[in-house]
N, C-alpha and C positions, 0 to 999 in steps of 0.2 A: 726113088729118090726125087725124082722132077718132080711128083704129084704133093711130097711132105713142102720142098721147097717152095711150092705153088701157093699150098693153101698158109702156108705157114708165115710168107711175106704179106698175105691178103689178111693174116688175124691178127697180125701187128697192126694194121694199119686201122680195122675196122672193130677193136674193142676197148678202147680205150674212149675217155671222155661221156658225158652224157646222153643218156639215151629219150631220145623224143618220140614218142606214140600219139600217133592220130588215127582216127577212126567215128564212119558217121555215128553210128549209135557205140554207145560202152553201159555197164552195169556193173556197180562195183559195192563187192560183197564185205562188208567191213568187219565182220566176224573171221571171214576165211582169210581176208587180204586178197582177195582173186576178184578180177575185175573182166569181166567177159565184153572183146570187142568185135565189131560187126561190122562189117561194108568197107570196102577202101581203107583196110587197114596198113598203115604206112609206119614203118619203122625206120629210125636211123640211130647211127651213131658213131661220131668220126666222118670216117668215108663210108659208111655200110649204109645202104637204102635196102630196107626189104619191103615188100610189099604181098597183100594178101587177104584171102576174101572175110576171115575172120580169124581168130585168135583167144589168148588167154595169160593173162600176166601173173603171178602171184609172187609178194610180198609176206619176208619175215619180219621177226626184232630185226634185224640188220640192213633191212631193205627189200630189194628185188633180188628175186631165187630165182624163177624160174621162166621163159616165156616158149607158150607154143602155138606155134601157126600154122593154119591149115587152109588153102586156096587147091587151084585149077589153073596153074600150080601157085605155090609159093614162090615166087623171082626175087633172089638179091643179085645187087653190084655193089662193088669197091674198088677202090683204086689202092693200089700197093704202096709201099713205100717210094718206089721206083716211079712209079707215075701209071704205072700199068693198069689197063682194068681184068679185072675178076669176075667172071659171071658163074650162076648156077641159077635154078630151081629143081624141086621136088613136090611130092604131096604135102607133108608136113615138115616143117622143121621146128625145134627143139634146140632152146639156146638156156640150158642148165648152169648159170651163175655157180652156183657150190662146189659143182663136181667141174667148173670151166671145160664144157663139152658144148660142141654144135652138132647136131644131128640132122641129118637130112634124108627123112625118109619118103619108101615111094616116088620112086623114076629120080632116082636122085641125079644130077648130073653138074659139074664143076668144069667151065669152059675158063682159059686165059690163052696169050698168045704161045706159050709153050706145051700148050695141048690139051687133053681134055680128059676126065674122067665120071665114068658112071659107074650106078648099081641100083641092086634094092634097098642098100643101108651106107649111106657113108657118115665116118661119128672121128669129128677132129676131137683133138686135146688138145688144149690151151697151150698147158702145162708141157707137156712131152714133145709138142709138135708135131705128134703122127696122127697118121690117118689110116682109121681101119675101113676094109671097103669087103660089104655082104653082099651076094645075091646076083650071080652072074655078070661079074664087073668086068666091065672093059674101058680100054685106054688107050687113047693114040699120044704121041710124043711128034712134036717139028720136028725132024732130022738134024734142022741147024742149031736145035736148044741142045743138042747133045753136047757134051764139054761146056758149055757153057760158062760153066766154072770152074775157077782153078782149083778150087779146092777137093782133098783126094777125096773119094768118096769113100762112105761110113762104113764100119766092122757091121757085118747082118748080125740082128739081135739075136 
């Protein structure tokens, strides 16, 4: 429950409003909508910075579908609603507009002050606010984040 509550205040804060791409070289394919960027590639949007050695955007009728990054690692931060910051990196990460999933694969790992989680695969939903975690995951919790909230905690799905 601490780790949904975790990333889940960090995806409020960090998907909403517009998203700004920078990167030294880019190539952009105007048949595909996929535009290939290189070097110092820097993402934001809201409070989200990610950053990363190269990437790949692609663009429907409707807009941006799709982006996926790949660095040594890929590192984002955010700050929460709350004020708090949010850390992780991975190998790759995968932020699917359509289907509102973030994916974080390869050495995944999600740090904030009420603890931390990893694995080989962690893949948030927008939408449902959980988090599924693949590939020998592990997770520490503060002690003093326990109770943290009054609220009872949730029926297991």
């Amino acid at each position: 429950m601490m780790l949904a509550m975790m990333v889940a205040t960090a995806a409020e804060a960090q998907f909403e409003g517009r998203i700004s791409i920078d990167a030294e070289d880019a190539t952009y394919d105007h048949e595909r909508g996929a535009t290939h960027l290189r070097d110092n590639v820097r993402i934001t949007r809201g409070s989200l910075e990610v950053t990363a050695d190269e990437g790949f955007s692609y663009r429907g009728d409707n807009g941006l579908q799709r982006v996926e990054l790949f660095g040594e690692p890929v590192r984002w931060q955010a700050l929460t609603e709350d004020g708090t910051e949010t850390t992780g990196h991975a190998d790759q990460v995968v932020y699917d507009l359509l289907a509102r999933t973030v994916t974080l694969i390869g050495n995944a790992y999600i740090e904030e002050p009420r603890g931390t989680f990893s694995g080989s695969e962690l893949v948030y939903n927008l939408d449902t606010q959980k988090t599924e975690g693949r590939g020998g995951i592990q997770m520490t919790v503060e002690p003093e984040a326990i109770g943290e909230d009054d609220e009872d905690p949730p029926e297991p799905d």
